[in-house]
N, C-alpha and C positions, 0 to 999 in steps of 0.2 A: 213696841211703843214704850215711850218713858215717860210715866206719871210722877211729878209732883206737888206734895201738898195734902199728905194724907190720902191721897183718895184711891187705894187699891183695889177698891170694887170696880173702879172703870177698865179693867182687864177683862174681868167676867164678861162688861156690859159692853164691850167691846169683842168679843171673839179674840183677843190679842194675849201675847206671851209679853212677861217684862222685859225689859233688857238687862236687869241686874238677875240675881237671881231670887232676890228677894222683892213681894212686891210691898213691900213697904221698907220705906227708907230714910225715917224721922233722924233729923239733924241733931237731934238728942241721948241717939243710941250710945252706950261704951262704945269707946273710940273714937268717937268725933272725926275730927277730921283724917286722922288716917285711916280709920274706917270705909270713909266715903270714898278718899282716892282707894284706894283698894279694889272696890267696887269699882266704881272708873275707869283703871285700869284692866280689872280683867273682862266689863265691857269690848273694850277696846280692843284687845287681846285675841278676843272670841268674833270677833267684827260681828256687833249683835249691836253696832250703834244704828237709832230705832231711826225714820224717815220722821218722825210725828212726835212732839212730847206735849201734853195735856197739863194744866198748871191749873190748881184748885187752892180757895183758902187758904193762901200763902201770904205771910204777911211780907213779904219781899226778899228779893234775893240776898244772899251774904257774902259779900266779898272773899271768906277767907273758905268758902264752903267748894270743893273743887267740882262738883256736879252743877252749882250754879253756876260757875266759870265756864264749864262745857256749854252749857243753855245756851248761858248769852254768846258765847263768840260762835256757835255751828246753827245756831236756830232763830228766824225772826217772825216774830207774833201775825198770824193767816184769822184767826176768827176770833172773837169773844163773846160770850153767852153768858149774863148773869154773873155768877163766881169762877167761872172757866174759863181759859183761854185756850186758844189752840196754834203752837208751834210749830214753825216746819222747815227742814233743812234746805 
């Protein structure tokens, strides 16, 4: 699964492995954007791209952000709950 939007408890609460290796993956970390392709890439790499991505408390996607670029072109919005949505390939 790939969670974004803060919310890496829903791994736990879900029985699920991340797809990155980290489960958290704030668009604020050092490195910024190459950071993020990095992770991206060795998603991809590892073919551990998830079937499902969960989206929480995000104030919107960013153009220049290469994970949000993945979202929208591979996944389109299956359920929404409150502050959740739910993705799916």
């Amino acid at each position: 699964m790939l969670a974004l939007g803060d919310i890496p408890l829903i791994y736990f609460l879900t029985d699920t492995r991340p797809a990155f290796y980290f489960t958290w993956q704030p668009a604020h970390w050092n490195g910024g954007v190459a950071l993020r392709q990095a992770m991206l890439d060795d998603m991809l790499a590892r073919q551990r791209t998830p079937r499902y991505c969960v989206i929480g408390r995000m104030p919107g996607f960013r153009p220049t952000d290469p994970i949000h670029r993945f979202v929208l072109s591979h996944y389109r919005p299956i359920a929404h709950h409150g502050l959740f949505e739910l993705w799916g390939r």
